[in-house]
C-alpha positions in Angstrom: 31.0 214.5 -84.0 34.3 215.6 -83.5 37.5 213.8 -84.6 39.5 213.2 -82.2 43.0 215.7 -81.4 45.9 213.5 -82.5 49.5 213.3 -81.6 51.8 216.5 -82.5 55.4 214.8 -82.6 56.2 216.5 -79.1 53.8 214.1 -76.7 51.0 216.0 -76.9 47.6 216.9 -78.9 48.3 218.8 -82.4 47.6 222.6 -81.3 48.8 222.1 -77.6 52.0 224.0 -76.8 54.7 222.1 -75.0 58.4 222.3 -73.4 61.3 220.2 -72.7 61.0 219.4 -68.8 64.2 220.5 -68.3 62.4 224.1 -68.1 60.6 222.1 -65.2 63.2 221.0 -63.2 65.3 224.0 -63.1 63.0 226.1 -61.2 62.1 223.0 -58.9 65.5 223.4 -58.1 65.8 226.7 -58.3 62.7 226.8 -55.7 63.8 224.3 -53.4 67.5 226.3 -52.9 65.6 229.3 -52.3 63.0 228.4 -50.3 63.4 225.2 -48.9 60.9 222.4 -48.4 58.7 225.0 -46.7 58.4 227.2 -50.0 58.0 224.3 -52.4 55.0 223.0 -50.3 53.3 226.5 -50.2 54.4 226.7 -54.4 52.6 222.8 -54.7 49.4 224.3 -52.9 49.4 227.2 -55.5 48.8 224.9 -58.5 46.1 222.9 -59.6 46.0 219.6 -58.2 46.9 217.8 -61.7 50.0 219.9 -62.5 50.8 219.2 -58.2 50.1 215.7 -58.6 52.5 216.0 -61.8 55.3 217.4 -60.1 54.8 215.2 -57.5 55.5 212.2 -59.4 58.5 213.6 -61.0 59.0 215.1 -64.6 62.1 214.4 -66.5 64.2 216.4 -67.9 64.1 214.8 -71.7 60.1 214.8 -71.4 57.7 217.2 -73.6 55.5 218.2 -70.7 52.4 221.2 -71.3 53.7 224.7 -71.5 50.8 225.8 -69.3 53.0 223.4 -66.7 55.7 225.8 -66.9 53.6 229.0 -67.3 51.6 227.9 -63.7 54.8 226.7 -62.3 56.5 230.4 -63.1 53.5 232.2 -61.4 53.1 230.1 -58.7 57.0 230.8 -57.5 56.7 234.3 -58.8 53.8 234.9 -55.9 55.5 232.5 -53.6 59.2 234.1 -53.4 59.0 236.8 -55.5 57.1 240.4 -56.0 54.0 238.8 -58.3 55.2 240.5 -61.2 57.0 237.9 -63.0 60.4 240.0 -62.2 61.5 236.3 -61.3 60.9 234.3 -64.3 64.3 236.7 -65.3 66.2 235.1 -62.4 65.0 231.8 -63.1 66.2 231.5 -66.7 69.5 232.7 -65.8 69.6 229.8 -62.9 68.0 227.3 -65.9 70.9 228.2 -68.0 73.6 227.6 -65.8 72.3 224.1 -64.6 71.6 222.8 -67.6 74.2 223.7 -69.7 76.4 220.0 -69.9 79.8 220.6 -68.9 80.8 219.4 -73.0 79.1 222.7 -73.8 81.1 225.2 -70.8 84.4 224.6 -73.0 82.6 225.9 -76.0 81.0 228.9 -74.3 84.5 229.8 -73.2 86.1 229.9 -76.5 83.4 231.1 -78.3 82.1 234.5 -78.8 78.7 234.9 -77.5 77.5 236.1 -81.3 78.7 232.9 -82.5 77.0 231.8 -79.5 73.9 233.6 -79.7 73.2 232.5 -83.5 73.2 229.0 -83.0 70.1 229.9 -80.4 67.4 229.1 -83.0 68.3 225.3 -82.6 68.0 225.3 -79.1 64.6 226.6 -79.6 63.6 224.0 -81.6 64.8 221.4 -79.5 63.0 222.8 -76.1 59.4 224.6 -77.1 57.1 222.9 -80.0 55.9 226.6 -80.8 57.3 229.1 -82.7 61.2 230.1 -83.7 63.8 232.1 -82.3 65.8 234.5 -85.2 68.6 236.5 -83.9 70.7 238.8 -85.4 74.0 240.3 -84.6 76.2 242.8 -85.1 80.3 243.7 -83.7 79.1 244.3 -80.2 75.1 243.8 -79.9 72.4 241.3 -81.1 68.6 241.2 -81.2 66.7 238.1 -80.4 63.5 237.7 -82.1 60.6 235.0 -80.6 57.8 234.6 -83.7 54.7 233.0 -84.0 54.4 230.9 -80.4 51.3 230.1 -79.9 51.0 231.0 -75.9 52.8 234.4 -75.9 53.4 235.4 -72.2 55.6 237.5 -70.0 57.0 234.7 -68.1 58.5 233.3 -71.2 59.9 236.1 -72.2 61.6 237.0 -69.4 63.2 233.5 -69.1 64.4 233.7 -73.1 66.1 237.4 -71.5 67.7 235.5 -68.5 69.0 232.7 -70.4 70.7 235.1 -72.5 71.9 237.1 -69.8 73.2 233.7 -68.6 74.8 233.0 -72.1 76.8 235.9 -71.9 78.0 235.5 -67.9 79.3 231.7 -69.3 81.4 233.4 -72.6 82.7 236.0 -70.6 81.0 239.1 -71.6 80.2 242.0 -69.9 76.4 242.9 -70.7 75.9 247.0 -70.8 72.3 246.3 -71.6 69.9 243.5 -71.9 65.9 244.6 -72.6 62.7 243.5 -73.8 61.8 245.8 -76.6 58.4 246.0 -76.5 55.2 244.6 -74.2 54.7 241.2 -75.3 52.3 240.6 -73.4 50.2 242.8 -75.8 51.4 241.4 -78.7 48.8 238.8 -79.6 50.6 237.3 -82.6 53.3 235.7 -80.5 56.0 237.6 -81.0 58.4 239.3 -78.9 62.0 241.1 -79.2 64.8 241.4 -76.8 68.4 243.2 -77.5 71.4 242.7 -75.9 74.7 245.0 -75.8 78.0 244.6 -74.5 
């Protein structure tokens, strides 16, 4: 008989990836001041009835809620308002970013550099996903963010991590020349991905 899955420290079973919910309800809002009431319903009839019924009910933003959550949640509004490539999930990390950055935190992203920014990333990581670790490095004008070992790599991810960095550098006041994935992560079945950014 098997023993039964026990709890992982973030809400959940040990081996099931989770996020902060704050991932959540930014692209619920994102989605409703895009599309209205008329795209969240069509978004709602996209996802299985459990992860409806969830949103439904409301998710907070301080809650460990399943990273599949988020990864249906991404798709669904991909297909609903965007091309069905993920192209959105880039937009949507940006939009994440700038709502849930506390307005404590604006004063420091405007007199901060976004390296010094961009290195203190890994603990934001750790705070928001209960898989893997962020390593960035940087350099005078450019630094390269590293995601390792997450256990459910996926493009929609990915593309948020890009966005929010994108973001990062809109709220410190830097002009990005470049911001990339640098390889195809959804290939990359050990959970890794990279992403550079110039400016």
């Amino acid at each position: 008989m098997r023993a039964p899955r026990t709890a992982d420290g973030h809400g959940g079973r040990t081996g099931e990836v989770r996020c902060k919910g704050s991932a959540i309800t930014s692209r619920m809002r994102f989605l409703e001041e895009r599309g209205g009431d008329a795209a969240r319903a069509a978004v709602l009839e996209r996802l299985s009835p459990a992860f409806a019924e969830r949103l439904e009910a409301g998710v907070l933003k301080n809650a460990w809620v399943p990273f599949d959550l988020f990864l249906a949640l991404n798709e669904a509004i991909d297909a609903e308002l965007g091309q069905g490539d993920l192209a959105l999930c880039r937009e949507m990390g940006r939009f994440g970013a700038r709502l849930n950055l506390p307005t404590v935190y604006r004063l420091f992203y405007k007199v901060g550099s976004l390296a010094f920014i961009l290195r203190r990333a890994p603990r934001v990581w750790a705070v928001h996903y209960s898989s893997g670790k962020l390593v960035v490095d940087t350099g005078r004008d450019w630094a390269k963010l590293r995601v390792e070992r997450f256990r459910r790599p996926h493009r929609a991810l990915w593309l948020s991590v890009l966005g929010w960095a994108e973001a990062s550098a809109e709220l410190s006041g830097t002009r990005l020349r470049e911001a990339e994935l640098l390889t195809a992560p959804e290939s990359l079945a050990e959970g890794a991905c990279e992403m550079v950014l110039r400016w």
